[in-house]
N, C-alpha and C positions, 0 to 999 in steps of 0.2 A: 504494500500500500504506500502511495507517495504520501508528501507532506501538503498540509491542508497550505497554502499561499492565498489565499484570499481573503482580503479583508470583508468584506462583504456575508460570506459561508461561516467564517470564524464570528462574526456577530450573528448570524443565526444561530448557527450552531450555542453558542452560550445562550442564546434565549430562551432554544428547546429544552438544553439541561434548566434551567432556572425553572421553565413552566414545569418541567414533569416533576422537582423538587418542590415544590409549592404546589401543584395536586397532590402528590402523593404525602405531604404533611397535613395538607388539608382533609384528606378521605380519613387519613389516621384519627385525628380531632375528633371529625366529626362520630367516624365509628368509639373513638373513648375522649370523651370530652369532659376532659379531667387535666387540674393544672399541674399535678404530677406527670402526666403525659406530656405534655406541653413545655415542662423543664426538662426532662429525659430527651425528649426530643431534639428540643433547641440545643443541649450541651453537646448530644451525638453528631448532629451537623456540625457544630464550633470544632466540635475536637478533631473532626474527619477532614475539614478545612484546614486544619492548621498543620496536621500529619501531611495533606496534600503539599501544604507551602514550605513544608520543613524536606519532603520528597524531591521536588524540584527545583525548588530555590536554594535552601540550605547544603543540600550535597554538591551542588553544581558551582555554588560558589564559593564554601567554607572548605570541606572536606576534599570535594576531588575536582580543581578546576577543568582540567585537561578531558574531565571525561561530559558526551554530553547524553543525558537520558532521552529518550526519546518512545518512554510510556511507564509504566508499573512496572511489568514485567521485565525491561531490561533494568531496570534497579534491583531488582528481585536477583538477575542472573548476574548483574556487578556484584553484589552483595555477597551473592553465593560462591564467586569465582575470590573475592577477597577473600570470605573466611575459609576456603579451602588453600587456598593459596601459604596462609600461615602457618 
């Protein structure tokens, strides 16, 4: 698969992620509408954001500049090839 290069696809693209994340916490709610849900919720988004930003941003520019990720999975297989490598 190439790389997505347009600007245009890349702001769809994030708009679809954002709608199907705001239904799919919306259907949650509504199915358990309860503010303990609603903070469980909120925190699991915050946290999974920030893992994302610590994924891509942090390893890319603290830990290993030289290498560039280019999804999950190949940080999974940097990850893995490092700690086998020691």
């Amino acid at each position: 698969m190439r790389d997505l290069q347009s600007p245009r696809s890349m702001w769809v693209k994030v708009i679809l992620f954002l709608a199907i994340g705001l239904i799919a916490s919306a259907l949650i709610l509504v199915e358990l509408p309860e503010w303990r849900i609603f903070l469980l919720l909120a925190l699991a988004i915050w946290a999974f954001c920030r893992a994302y930003y610590f994924a891509f941003y942090v390893l890319e520019r603290y830990i290993d500049p030289s290498f560039r990720f280019s999804g999950l999975f190949s940080i999974l297989r940097y990850l893995w090839k490092r700690r086998s490598g020691k």
